[in-house]
C-alpha angles and dihedrals in degrees: 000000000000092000103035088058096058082045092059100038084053096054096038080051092051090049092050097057088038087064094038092053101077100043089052096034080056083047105050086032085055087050102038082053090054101049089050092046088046081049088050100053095042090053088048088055092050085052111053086046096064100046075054106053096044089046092053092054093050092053097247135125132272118261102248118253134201093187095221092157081075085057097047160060103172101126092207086060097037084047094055094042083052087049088050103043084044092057097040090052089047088053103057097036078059096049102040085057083067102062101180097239095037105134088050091054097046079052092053092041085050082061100040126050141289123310091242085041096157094173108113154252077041131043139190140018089297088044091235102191106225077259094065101033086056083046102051111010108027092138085057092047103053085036105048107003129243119351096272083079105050128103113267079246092053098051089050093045094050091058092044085059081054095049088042079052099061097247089113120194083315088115086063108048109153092036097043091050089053099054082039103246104133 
């Protein structure tokens, strides 16, 4: 009788856990869906940002946006909305490395000063005056500060704005004459 009574209390013990597990496997699975979909949203978010932000700096419009991550927690959707907003933020990362007179700007830079150039009344490796940065880059400049603290790509991007403006490589006079652009 001894050894049949540990015998019993382990398997009522292992039928015990048997019939716990689901319930708690249900319970941890439930938890382990809602912190990946949690991840999900906040990388769309990041996302999203960032397609904003660069297309914000190269004067185009924000890709539209329904927010349905807020709506949500199906990991397949909020899969695909992190996969587009991937593949919008790569984009314009891509294409806000290609500035269209880029080759002209890195000749003028060449002729200015640093790109983290801080010595005023010009700043940056184009040397944008405060004027210009308020004129041209005042989303920049509240956001970042002055030009010296700018991306290589910003900076670039803001005197592109000034050339799309009709201002030219004016603002530029000694450096522009010297790459031959005006």
């Amino acid at each position: 009788m001894n050894g049949q009574r540990p015998r019993g209390l382990l398997l009522a013990l292992v039928s015990s856990l048997a019939l716990a597990a689901p319930g708690g496997a249900a319970a941890a699975t439930a938890a382990e869906t809602a912190s990946e979909a949690s991840a999900l949203v906040e990388e769309i978010g990041e996302r999203r940002a960032r397609t904003w932000h660069w297309q914000r700096v190269m004067g185009r419009r924000r890709s539209p946006t329904l927010y349905l991550e807020r709506a949500t927690s199906d990991i397949v959707l909020l899969t695909s909305l992190r996969d587009l907003w991937r593949g919008r933020a790569r984009a314009a990362r891509a294409r806000v490395l290609r500035p269209p007179h880029r080759v002209q700007w890195l000749c003028i830079h060449r002729h200015e000063g640093a790109w983290n150039d801080p010595n005023a009344p010009y700043y940056g490796g184009l040397q944008m005056s405060i004027g210009f940065q308020r004129a041209y880059g005042r989303y920049l400049l509240r956001r970042r500060g002055t030009a010296n603290r700018w991306t290589t790509e910003e900076q670039m991007w803001t005197a592109e704005r000034a050339l799309r403006a009709g201002s030219g490589f004016h603002p530029w006079p000694v450096a522009a004459r010297r790459c031959g652009l005006i």
